[in-house]
N, C-alpha and C positions, 0 to 999 in steps of 0.2 A: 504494500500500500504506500502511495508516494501523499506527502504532504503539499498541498501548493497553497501560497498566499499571494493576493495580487489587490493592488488598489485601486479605487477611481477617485471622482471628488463630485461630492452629492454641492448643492448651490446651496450657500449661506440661508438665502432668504426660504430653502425648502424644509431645511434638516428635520420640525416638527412632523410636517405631513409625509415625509417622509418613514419616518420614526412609527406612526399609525400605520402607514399602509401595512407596514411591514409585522404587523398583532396581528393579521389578519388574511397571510399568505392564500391564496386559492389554493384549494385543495386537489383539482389536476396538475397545478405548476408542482406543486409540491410530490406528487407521483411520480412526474414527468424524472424531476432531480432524483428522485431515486432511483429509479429503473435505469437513467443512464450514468448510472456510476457513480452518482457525486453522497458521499457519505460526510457525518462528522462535520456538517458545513454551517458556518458562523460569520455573521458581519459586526464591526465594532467599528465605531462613527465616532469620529473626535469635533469638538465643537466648530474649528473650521470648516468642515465639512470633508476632510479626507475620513474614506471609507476603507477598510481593509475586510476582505474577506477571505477566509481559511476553510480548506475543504479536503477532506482525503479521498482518493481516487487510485485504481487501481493505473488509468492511461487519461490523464487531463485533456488531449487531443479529443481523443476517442469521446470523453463526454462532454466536452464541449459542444464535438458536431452532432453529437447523439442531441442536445438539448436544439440546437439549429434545426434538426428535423419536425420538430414538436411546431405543431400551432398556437398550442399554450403557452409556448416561450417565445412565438411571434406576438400576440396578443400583450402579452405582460412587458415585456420588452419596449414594444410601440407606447405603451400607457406610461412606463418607468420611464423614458427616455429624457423627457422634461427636466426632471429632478437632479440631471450633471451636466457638469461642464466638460465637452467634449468637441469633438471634429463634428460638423450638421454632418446629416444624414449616417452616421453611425449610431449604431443602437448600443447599447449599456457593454453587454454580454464579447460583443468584440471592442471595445475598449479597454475588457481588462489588461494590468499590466503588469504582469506573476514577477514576483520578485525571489530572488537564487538565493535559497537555504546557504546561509553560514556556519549553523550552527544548529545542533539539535542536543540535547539532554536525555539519552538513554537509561 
């Protein structure tokens, strides 16, 4: 199981409603992430608005595209997209930007 972390950055002015959606996951998106591999998976939001989320996976590629196949990750994707700062017409989900393990504690 490989660990990945990777961040984006949610917009100042959104971080509360942000913060709500996020009580309230749908519950095919949430199938969706598990069936294609993403286990162990956690977001943590600093007040500026960097987001870091952490997920274990067996092939990160692999669920990644597996979540790209989902229409519930088009859907959720399209609606989240608002909420960062990012390149227009990029969605969330390919914005992420995995950052290289230095170090892990066995």
């Amino acid at each position: 199981m490989k660990r990945i972390c990777f961040v984006l950055q949610v917009k100042p002015d959104r971080l509360e409603e942000y913060k709500v959606r996020h009580r309230d996951v749908w519950p095919e998106m949430l199938q969706a992430l598990r069936e294609t591999g993403w286990s162990n998976y956690s977001l943590f939001l600093r007040d500026d608005g960097m987001l870091v989320g952490y997920l274990e996976t067996e092939d990160f590629e692999r669920a990644r595209k597996g979540m790209a196949t989902r229409e519930v990750n088009e859907r959720w994707q399209r609606d989240m997209g608002g909420f960062f700062v990012q390149r227009a017409g990029l969605l969330p989900d390919q914005a992420m930007q995995s950052l290289e393990e230095v170090f892990h504690l066995d």
